[in-house]
Structure formats: structure tokens, C-alpha cells
N, C-alpha and C positions, 0 to 999 in steps of 0.2 A: 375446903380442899378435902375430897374421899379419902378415908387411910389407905395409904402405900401396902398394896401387896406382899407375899413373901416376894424375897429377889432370890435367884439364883446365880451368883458369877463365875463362869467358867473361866479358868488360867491354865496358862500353861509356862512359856518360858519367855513372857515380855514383860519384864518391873515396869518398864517408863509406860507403853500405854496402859497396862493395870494399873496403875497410879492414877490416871486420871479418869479410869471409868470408876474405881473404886470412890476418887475426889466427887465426883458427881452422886453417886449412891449417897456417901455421906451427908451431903445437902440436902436427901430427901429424908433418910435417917427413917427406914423401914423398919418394922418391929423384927423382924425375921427374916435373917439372912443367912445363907445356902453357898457355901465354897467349896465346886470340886474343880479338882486338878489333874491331869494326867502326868506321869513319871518320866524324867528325863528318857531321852534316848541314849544308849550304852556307849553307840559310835561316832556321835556328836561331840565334840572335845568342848568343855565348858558350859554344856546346858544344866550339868548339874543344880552349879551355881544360881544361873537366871531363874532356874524355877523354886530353890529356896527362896531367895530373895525374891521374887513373885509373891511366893507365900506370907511372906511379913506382913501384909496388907491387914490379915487379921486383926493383928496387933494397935490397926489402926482405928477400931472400931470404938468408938469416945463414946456412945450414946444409950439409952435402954434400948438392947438390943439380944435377942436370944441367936446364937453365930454357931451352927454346923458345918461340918467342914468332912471332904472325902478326898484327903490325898494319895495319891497313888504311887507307890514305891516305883512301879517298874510300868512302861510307856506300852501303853494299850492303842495309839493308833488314835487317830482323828473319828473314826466311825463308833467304835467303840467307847471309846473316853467319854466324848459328849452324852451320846446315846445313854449309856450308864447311870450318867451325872444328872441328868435329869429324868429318868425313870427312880432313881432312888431321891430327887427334890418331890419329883409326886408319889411318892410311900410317903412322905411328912403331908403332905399340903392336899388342899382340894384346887385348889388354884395357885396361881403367881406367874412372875415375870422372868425372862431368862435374857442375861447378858452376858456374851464374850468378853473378853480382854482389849478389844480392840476396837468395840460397838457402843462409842462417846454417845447418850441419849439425848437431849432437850429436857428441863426438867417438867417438860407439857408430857413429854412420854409417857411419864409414871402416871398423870391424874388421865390420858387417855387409855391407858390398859385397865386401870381402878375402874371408871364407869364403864365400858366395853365387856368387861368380864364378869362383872355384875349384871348388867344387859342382855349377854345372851349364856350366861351359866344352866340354862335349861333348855337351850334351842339348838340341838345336837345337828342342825344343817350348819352351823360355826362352829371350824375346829381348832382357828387362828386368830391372833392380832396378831397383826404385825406393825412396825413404827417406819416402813422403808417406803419410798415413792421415785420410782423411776420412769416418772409419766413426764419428764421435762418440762412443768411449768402448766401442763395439759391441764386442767379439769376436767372429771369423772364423776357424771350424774349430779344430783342434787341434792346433796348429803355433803357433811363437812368430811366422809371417808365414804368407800367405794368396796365393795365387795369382787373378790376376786380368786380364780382357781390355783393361783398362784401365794404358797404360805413362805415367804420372804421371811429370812430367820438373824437378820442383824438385828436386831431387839425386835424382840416379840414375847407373847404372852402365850397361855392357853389353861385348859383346864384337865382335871387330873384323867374325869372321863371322855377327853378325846386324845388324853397320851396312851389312855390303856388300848388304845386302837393300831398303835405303831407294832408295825409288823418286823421287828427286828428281822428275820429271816429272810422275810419275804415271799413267805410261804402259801398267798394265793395268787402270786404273782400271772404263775403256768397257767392257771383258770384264766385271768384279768389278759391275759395276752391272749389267749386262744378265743377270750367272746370280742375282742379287739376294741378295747375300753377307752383305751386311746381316741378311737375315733368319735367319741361322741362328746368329748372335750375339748380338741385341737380340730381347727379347721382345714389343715395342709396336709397331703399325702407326707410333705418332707417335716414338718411338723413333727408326725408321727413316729415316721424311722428316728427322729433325733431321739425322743425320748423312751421307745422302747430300746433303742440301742442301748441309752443312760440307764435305764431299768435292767436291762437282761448284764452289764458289766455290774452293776449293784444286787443283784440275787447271785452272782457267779463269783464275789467279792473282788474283783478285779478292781471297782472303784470304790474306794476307802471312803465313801462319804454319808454320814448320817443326815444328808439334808436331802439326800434324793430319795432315800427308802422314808423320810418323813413325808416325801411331794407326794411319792407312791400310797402312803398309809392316808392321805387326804382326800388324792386321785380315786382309790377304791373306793370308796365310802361317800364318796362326790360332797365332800366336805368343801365347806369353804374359808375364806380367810377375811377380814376387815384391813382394806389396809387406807391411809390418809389422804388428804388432798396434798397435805407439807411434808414434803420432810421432816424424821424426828429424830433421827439416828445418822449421825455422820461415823464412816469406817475410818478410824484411825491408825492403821493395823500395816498400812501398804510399806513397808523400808526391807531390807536385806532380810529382816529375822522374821519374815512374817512366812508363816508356813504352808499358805494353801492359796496366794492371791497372784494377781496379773495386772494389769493396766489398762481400764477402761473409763471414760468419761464418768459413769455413774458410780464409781469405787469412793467418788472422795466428794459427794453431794453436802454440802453445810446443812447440820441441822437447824430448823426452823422453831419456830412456838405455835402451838393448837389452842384455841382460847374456847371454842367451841366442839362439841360433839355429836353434832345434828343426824341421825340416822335415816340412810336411804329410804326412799320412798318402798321400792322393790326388793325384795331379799333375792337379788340373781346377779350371776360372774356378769361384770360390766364388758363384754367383748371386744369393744371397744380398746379401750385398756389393756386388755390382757393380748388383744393383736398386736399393739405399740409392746409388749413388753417380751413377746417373740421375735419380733423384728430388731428390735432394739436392744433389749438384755441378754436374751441369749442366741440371737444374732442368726437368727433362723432363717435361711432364704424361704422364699413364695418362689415356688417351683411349678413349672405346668408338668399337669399328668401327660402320657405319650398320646395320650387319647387328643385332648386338650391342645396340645404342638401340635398334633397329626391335621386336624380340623385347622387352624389358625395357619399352619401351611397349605392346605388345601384351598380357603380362603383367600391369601396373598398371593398364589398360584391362578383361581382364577380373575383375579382385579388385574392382575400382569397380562393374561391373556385379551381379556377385555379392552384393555388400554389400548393394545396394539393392534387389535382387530377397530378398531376405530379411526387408528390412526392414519390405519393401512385404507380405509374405507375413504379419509377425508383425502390422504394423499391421493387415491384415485379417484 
């Protein structure tokens, strides 16, 4: 077994499922581990509490272990918090692993981010691992994992020089939409609008999310991501106190075991894949352009006519 990575675990204000991603860290008992935290909310009555008691976790650390930690007095917000948290895990690291509070791994996860990271630590077209698989049982190419434009952040991995590419800002974003970058990644007119929509509320900070200005900093740089055939990360996170979730079929997928790491034959976004994961994950309709309706009615317009001029011909 590859030695375990640094780990990164982000917390916030849930003890019970930190408890149990921490329980699973501990099993793998990484030389170096990384705890930041973001600071209660002022107007939240009782999060104080949850997020000290979050933080005891430290305390649980039994093993040869070197244990940093960035807790946050006063609550910086889901975009910022993260973002932060791991921009200052990569000032320590050249690499490692990052998990939420909520993002229970497989203990296959750790030995699949350990050889993946080592793998392509010099091949700057991978900007991701990721451990998530939302292909429903589908298999993707020939590989025991599958390449994809899509960098999925329930556990996942990366390396320090493809964090220093995160455009906290978003500041070429104006360029990236004006050469319409978009299109040469998504196959759909509606495709499109959904995620420059997603993009222009994230450079305008309307959406508080550091996983879209991370999609964005992949998206430019036409980075890609590794992600499995199984499942390796089950979200544990979905009850009353979970602060950013919804209810969907793939929110609560059981993690699996990876026993292999066989690398794709091709180093290209399996389209495949990533079409099932537009349709499917972020629930994107396949829209016809007005062109494309225009035509298709024209079309059933003339087979209508035809019909009856036939009809009209046999009756007489």
C-alpha cells in the first residue's frame, strides 16, 4: 500500500458526520494532517457550540501524525472558507487529498488518489482526482477510471500546481465568455446558458460557491479530471443541518472498493459520460435551437401535407 497523502478535512458545524470522516482518516493514519474550519454564524442560535465540538476531532488524533489546523473565529461563508482552506493546505504541500465533513471515502479512495497523484504529477492536462461516480452502474472506456471535464469535489485530490491556477476572482472570466469557451466543451445551446449563467452569478458573487469558480479555473485551462468506474465517496451530510444540499438520487450513492487502477488508453473527456452527467446530474434539458424546431416543423408540415394529398388522390 502507497503512503497516504497529506489529508486536508474541512469542518464546519456537524460533530456526528465529522466523526465519522475523521473515523475513516484515522484507519488510514496519514503522516499529515490539515484541519481548517470556518467560524460560527452570529445569527444561527447554537452553532457556536457544534462547531467547537466539530473541532475536538483533533484531540483524536492517536497516531505519528504532524496535525495543522486553521480555525476561523468569525464565518467567512461557504466560497471563501473552503477556497482559503485549501489554498493555505497548498502553501504546506505539493500535493494531497481534500475532504469535507460530510464526504465518508472507501478506504480504496486514499490508495486511489496516492497512485493517480503520483501518475500524473507532471502532466498539467490533469488538474483533478476526483473519488465521485454518477454514471449509474454505466461503464466509461477501458480504464478502471475515465477522464472527464467535469472536477467533482466530494473527495477529491490535486496538486499544488494546478491550485495555483484557481482564479479566486475570476478575473478572465469577461475574455472566456466573450471568445465563448463554453462552446467548445458543452455540446447544447442550453448546455451553455446554464453554465455561463452559473459562471457570470459566481464572478458577480451572487453564488457563494467555490466549486463553480474551481469548474471555471479547470474549464479555462481545459484541464481535466480522473474520475472512477465505482463509487468511492458516499455524501453523508444530507439531514436538517446540512448547509448547502437537496435531494437527489445520486446525493447518497454507497461507497464502493477500487482494487485496481488501470489508466485509460486515451487521455480525452469521455463525452459519453459527461453527456449522462448533464442530463443526469445537473439536469440539463437537450433543447432544440429555433433553427432546428423551425426545420423539424417544416419537415412534419410537409409529411402532413403529403399524407393527405394521397389520401385525397386514393379517395378520388
Amino acid at each position: 500500500m502507497p503512503e497516504c497523502p497529506p489529508v486536508l478535512l474541512i469542518i464546519f458545524n456537524r460533530p456526528e458526520t465529522t466523526d465519522k470522516v475523521f473515523a475513516r482518516i484515522r484507519e488510514i493514519r496519514p503522516k499529515h494532517l490539515y484541519i481548517g474550519a470556518d467560524g460560527p454564524r452570529s445569527d444561527v442560535e447554537g452553532e457556536d457550540a457544534k462547531c467547537r465540538k466539530a473541532r475536538k476531532i483533533v484531540d483524536g488524533v492517536d497516531w505519528p501524525c504532524e496535525v495543522k489546523t486553521l480555525f476561523r473565529e468569525k464565518n467567512l461563508g461557504c466560497r471563501k472558507a473552503v477556497s482559503e482552506s485549501i489554498t493555505w493546505f497548498f502553501e504546506n504541500v505539493n500535493e494531497g487529498i481534500i475532504l469535507e465533513d460530510d464526504c465518508l471515502p472507501d478506504p480504496s479512495f486514499f490508495d486511489y488518489c496516492s497512485n493517480l497523484l503520483e501518475r500524473y504529477k507532471d502532466d498539467t492536462r490533469i488538474m483533478c482526482i476526483s473519488g465521485s461516480n454518477f454514471q449509474n452502474g454505466e461503464i466509461r472506456g477501458d480504464g478502471d477510471y475515465y477522464y472527464s471535464i467535469f472536477p467533482h469535489c466530494w473527495g477529491w485530490a490535486t496538486w499544488r500546481r494546478a491550485w495555483n491556477l484557481y482564479d479566486s476572482e475570476m478575473s478572465s472570466w469577461p475574455s472566456f465568455k466573450e471568445q465563448n469557451g463554453c462552446k467548445g466543451l458543452l455540446p447544447h445551446s442550453s448546455d451553455i446558458r446554464r453554465f455561463q449563467g452559473s459562471f457570470q452569478n459566481a464572478a458577480d458573487g451572487i453564488l457563494d460557491s467555490w466549486g463553480y469558480v474551481w469548474l471555471y479555473s479547470c474549464w479555462s485551462q481545459n484541464g481535466l479530471t480522473c474520475l472512477p468506474q465505482k463509487n468511492l465517496v458516499q455524501n453523508v451530510g444530507f439531514s436538517s443541518d446540512a448547509t448547502r444540499t437537496g435531494g437527489e438520487w445520486w446525493m447518497s450513492i454507497p461507497a464502493e472498493k477500487m482494487i485496481s487502477f488501470k489508466a485509460p488508453t486515451l487521455i480525452n473527456p469521455n463525452t459519453t459520460a459527461d453527456n449522462y452527467t448533464l442530463r443526469n446530474h445537473h439536469k440539463i434539458e437537450k433543447r432544440e435551437s429555433k433553427k432546428a424546431l423551425l426545420l423539424r416543423l417544416l419537415k412534419e408540415f410537409k409529411l402532413d401535407i403529403r399524407d393527405k394529398w394521397n389520401n385525397w388522390r386514393q379517395a378520388s
